[in-house]
N, C-alpha and C positions, 0 to 999 in steps of 0.2 A: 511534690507535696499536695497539690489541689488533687491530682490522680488518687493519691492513698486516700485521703479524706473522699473524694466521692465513692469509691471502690468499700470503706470502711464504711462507710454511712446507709450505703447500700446492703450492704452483707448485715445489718443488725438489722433492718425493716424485718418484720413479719409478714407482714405481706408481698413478697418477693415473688411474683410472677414469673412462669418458664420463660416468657420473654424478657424479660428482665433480667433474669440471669442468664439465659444465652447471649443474649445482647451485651451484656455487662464483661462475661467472660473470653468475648470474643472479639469484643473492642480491647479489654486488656491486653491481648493474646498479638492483637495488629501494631497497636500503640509497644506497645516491647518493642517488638519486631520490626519494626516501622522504624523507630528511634537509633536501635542497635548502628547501626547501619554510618547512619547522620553522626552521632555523636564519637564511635571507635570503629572506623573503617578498620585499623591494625588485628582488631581480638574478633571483628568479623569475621575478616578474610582466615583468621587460623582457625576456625572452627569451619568456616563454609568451602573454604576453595581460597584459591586464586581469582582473582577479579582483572580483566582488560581495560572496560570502562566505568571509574568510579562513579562518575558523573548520571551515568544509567542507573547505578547499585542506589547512590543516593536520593536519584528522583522515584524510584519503585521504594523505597522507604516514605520517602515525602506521602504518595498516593497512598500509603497502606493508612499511615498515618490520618490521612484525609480522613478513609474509609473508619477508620478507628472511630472519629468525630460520631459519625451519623448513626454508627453501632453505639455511642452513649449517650444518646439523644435518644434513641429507641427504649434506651433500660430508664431512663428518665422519666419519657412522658409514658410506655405501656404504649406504646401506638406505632403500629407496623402499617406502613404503604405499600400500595402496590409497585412501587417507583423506589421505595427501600428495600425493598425484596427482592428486586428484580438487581439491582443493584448488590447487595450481600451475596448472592446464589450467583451472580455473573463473575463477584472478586473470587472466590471461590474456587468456582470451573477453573479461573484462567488461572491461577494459582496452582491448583492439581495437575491442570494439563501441563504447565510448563515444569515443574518440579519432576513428574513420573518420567516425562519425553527426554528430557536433556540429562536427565539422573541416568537412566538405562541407556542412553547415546554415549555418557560419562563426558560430560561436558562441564557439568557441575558435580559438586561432591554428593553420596548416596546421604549424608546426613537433610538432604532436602527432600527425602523419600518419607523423611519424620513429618515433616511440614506437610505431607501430601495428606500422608493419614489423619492428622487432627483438619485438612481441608474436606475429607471425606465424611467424618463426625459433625462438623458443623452443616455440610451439606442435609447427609441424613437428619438431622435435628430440628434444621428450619421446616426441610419440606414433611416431615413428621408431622412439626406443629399443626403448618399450614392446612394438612388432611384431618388431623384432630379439630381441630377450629371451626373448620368446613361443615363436619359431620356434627360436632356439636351445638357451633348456633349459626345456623341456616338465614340469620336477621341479621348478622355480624356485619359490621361495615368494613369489611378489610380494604375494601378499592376505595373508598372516601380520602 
């Protein structure tokens, strides 16, 4: 409930910022995902695979989830760190990297090939911004 209402409250501002909505849509996207996991291991595992150790599945949900947090804290305040970025662009990496490698190994189901590619779009979007941002205000304090 507090999820839809932040999510809803946001999406009707005018003034929606690309970080804001990347942020917004990307903590949504973890926080799912993140949840999925914790709450129906059963409808998980039938769409993902087979699982060995639950316990691993639920604590990489836990940390998604974490990551979720500081992704809606970003669309909140409009305020990207150098220490949130580096962070967001690291879950990212290691998200794509493990998804493509163990997908094409077939250790995991190819449905995490899905997960790769919107890991690929968010990658492309931040460091987008990042070079946009750069280029356009030169006075920007993005390391503060």
């Amino acid at each position: 409930m507090l999820l839809y209402y932040y999510v809803f409250k946001n999406f009707k501002s005018k003034k929606l910022s690309i970080v804001k909505y990347l942020a917004l849509v990307q903590g949504v996207y973890f926080f799912i995902t993140g949840l999925w996991p914790i709450i129906d291991i059963h409808s998980f595992m039938l769409i993902t695979g087979p699982k060995t150790d639950i316990r691993l599945v639920k604590m990489v949900g836990a940390l998604t989830i974490a990551i979720s947090f500081l992704l809606f804290l970003i669309s909140k305040k409009n305020r990207v760190t150098l220490e949130s970025l580096v962070l967001i662009l690291a879950s990212c990496i290691s998200y794509l990297t493990i998804d493509v490698i163990y997908s094409l190994e077939k250790v995991i189901n190819y449905i995490y090939l899905g997960d790769a590619a919107l890991q690929v779009i968010f990658i492309f979007l931040w460091v987008h911004w990042l070079i946009t941002i750069r280029f356009r205000l030169r006075s920007y304090k993005l390391w503060s």
